[in-house]
N, C-alpha and C positions, 0 to 999 in steps of 0.2 A: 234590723228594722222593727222587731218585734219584741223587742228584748223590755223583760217587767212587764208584759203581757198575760195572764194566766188562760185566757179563753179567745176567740176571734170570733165573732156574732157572724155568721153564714146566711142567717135565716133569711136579712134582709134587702141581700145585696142577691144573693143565691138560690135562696127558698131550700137549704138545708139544714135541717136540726138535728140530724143524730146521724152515725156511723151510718146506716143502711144506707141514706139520701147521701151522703157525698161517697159510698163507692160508687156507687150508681150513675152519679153524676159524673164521676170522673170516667167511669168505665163505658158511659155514652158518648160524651163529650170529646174524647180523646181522638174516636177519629170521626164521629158525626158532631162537631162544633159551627162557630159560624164560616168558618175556612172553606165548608166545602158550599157554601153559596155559589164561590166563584172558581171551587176546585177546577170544575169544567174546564170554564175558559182559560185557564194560568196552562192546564195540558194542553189544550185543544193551539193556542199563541204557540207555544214551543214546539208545537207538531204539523203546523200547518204554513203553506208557503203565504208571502204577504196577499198574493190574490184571493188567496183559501178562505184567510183572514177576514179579508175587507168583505167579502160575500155572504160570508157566516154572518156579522153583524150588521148587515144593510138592512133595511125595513125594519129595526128593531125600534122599541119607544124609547121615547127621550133619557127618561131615566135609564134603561137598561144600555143606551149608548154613554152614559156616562161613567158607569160602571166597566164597558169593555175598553172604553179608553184610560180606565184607571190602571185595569189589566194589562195594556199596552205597556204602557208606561211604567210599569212597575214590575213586569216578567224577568227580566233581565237580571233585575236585584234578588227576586225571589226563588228565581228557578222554576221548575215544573212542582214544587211542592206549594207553589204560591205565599201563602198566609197562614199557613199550618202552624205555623210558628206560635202565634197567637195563643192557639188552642191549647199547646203544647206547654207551654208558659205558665200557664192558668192552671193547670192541671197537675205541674208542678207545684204549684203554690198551694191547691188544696190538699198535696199529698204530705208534705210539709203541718200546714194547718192541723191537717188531722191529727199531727203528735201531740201538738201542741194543747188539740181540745179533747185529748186522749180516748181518740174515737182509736184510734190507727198506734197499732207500736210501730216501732223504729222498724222492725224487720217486714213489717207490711209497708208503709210508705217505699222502703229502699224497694219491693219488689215493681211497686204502684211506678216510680218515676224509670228503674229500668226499661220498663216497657212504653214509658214516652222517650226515653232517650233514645233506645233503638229507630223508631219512626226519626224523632229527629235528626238522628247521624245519616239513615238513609235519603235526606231531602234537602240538607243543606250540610255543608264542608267545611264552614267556619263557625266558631262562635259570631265573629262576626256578620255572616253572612247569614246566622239564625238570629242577630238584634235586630239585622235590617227586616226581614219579614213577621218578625214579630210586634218590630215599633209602625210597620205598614197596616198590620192584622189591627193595630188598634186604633188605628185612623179609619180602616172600613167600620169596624165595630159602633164608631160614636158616632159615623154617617148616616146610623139607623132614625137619630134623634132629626136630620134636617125634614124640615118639614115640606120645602120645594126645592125643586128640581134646582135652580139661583145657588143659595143655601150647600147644596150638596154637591155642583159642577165647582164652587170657591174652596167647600172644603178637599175635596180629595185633590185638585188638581194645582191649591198653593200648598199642599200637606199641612193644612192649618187645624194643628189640634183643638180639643177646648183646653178650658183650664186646668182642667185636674189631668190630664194628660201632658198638658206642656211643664205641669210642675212636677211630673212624673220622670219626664225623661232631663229636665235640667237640674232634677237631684241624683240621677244615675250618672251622667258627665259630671258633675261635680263629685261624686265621691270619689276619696281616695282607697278604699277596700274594694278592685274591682277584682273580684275574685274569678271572676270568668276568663277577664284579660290571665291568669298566670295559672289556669287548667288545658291539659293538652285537649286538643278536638278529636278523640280516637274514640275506635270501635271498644266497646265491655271487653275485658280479657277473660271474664269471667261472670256470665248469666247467672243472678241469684234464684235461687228454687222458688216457683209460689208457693207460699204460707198455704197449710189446710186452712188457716180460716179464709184465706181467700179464695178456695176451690170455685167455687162458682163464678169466679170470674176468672179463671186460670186460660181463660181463651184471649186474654186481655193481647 
């Protein structure tokens, strides 16, 4: 995707410029991203009987009922880890990145994504059943921009991306290098050590 690339500009999509700012970001983000807006409710669906349900979100506002029907509607797909996925994704991408902008060697990235792989083996079973949560994660993500309640009950509930999202995922179906499709979905056989340079986030 990146290839004849020599740098990926972070600053202004991301607001980070050097090493310190994207461990950090990664190291925050991984499990406080926008995923846990609705981490709640995706547990709370999975844990509660339909009357538990329907009572939990009664009297709530217009917008926050459109939200729990998004979560209705989309638990099943995602599981109790809901939209993690999202996060997970992203976080990949800038550990990756970071070789790239030779913030990160190779043996810090591999340490950096181990520790998102683990969360995601324990919250979803498939590769494919971490696209569906992650192409979900990014339909809540761009719902931040609707500006009414109209607006944002059409997008989450025809899953109508914008543009840069629907041209996102009809160039992932269309490729033929799906390298996801022919990687097995198993646990690490083997935990890589964290880097001394990355001791301070060795709690990652």
């Amino acid at each position: 995707m990146y290839t004849g690339i020599k740098e990926f500009d972070l600053s202004s999509s991301w607001g980070i410029n050097n090493r310190d700012d994207l461990i950090q970001t990664i190291y925050q983000m991984t499990d406080d991203g926008h995923a846990n807006d609705l981490a709640g409710l995706y547990l709370t669906w999975h844990r509660s009987s339909p009357e538990e349900w329907k009572a939990l979100i009664a009297g709530g506002s217009e917008r926050g009922l459109i939200y729990t029907q998004f979560v209705a509607q989309t638990a099943m797909c995602c599981g109790e880890g809901g939209i993690k996925a999202w996060d997970y994704v992203r976080m990949g991408f800038l550990s990756r990145v970071g070789v790239l902008n030779n913030w990160l060697t190779e043996e810090e990235s591999l340490w950096l994504q181990s520790r998102v792989y683990v969360r995601a083996h324990h919250y979803y079973h498939s590769w494919m059943h971490y696209f569906s949560a992650y192409s979900l994660g990014r339909l809540y993500w761009q719902s931040s921009q609707c500006e009414d309640n109209t607006s944002l009950r059409e997008a989450l509930t025809l899953y109508k991306y914008d543009s840069a999202g629907s041209r996102m995922f009809e160039e992932l179906a269309a490729g033929s290098d799906r390298f996801y499709a022919t990687l097995p979905w198993q646990p690490l056989t083997v935990q890589p050590e964290c880097p001394v340079t990355l001791k301070d986030v060795s709690d990652l």
